[in-house]
N, C-alpha and C positions, 0 to 999 in steps of 0.2 A: 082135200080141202072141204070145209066144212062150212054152211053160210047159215047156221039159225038162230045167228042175235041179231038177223034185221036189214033191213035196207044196208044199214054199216058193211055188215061181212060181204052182203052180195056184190056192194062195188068194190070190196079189198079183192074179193075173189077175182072178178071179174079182172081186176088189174093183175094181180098173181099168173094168169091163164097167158094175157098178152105178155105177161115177163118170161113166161117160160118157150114164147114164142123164138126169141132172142137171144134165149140163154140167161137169164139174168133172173129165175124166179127164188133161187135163195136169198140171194141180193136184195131185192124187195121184200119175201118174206121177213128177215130180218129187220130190215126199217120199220115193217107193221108191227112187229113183236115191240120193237123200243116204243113206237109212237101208239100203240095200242088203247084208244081211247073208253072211256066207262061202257058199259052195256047199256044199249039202251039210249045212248046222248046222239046218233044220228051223226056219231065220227063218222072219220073216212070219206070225208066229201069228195069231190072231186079234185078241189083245188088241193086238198090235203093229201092227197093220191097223185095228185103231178107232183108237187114237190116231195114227196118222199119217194116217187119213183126217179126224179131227177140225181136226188140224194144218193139211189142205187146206178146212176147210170144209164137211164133210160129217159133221153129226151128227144129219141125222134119223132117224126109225127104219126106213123103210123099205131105209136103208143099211144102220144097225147090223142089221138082222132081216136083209139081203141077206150080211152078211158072215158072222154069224153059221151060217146056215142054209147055206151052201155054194151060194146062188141059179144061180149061174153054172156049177158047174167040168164038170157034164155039158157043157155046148157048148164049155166051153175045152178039156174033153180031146178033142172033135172036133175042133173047130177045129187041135188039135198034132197029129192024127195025119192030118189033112189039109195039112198040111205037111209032114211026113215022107212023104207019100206023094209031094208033091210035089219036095220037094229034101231026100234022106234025107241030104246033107251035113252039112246046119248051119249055122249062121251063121257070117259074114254070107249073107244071101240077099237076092236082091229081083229084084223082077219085070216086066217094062216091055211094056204091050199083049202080055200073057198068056204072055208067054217071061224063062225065068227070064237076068238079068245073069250075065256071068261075075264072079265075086267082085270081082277086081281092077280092075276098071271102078267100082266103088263107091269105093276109095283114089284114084282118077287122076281130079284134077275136071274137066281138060280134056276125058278121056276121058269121064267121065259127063254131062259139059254136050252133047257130041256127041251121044250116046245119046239126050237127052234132047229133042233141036232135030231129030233126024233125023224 
């Protein structure tokens, strides 16, 4: 998970983390992906975050009090700045037995199914 377009990503994250608490973090991922607001607009409020986690099936309260309360975003803003420390590029990134891919190895399937078998 990735949080560096803004206050926006840190509370999808931050909800993401408590979805994965539950079992339910595809489920949400997916509602964020459709409801996926401009960069930059200060989406992903809160209220927009209970109801699209409602929409995934998450409305108990340990959710709504997790999203609520910002449960999460201390370790998500770790978590991003241990990625920037690691690949201050950006995405795409990814990383294969602890060395980062070259970007373009990720577009090229042939090329990543190699990577992947070696």
């Amino acid at each position: 998970m990735r949080s560096f377009l803004g206050p926006e990503s840190v509370r999808a994250d931050n909800a993401l983390a408590l979805a994965g608490e539950v079992g339910r973090f595809n489920e949400l991922r997916q509602e964020l992906f459709e409801a996926q607001p401009p960069e930059g607009t200060g989406g992903f409020t809160v209220e927009v975050l209970l109801e699209l986690g409602a929409q995934a099936g998450l409305t108990g309260s340990e959710f709504v009090a997790g999203v609520r309360e910002g449960r999460y975003e201390k370790w998500v803003l770790g978590q991003e700045a241990a990625f920037q420390n690691q690949d201050p590029q950006g995405t795409p990134a990814a990383w294969l037995d602890g060395k980062p891919l070259d970007a373009r190895v990720l577009f090229d399937g042939p090329a990543l199914e190699s990577r992947l078998r070696a």
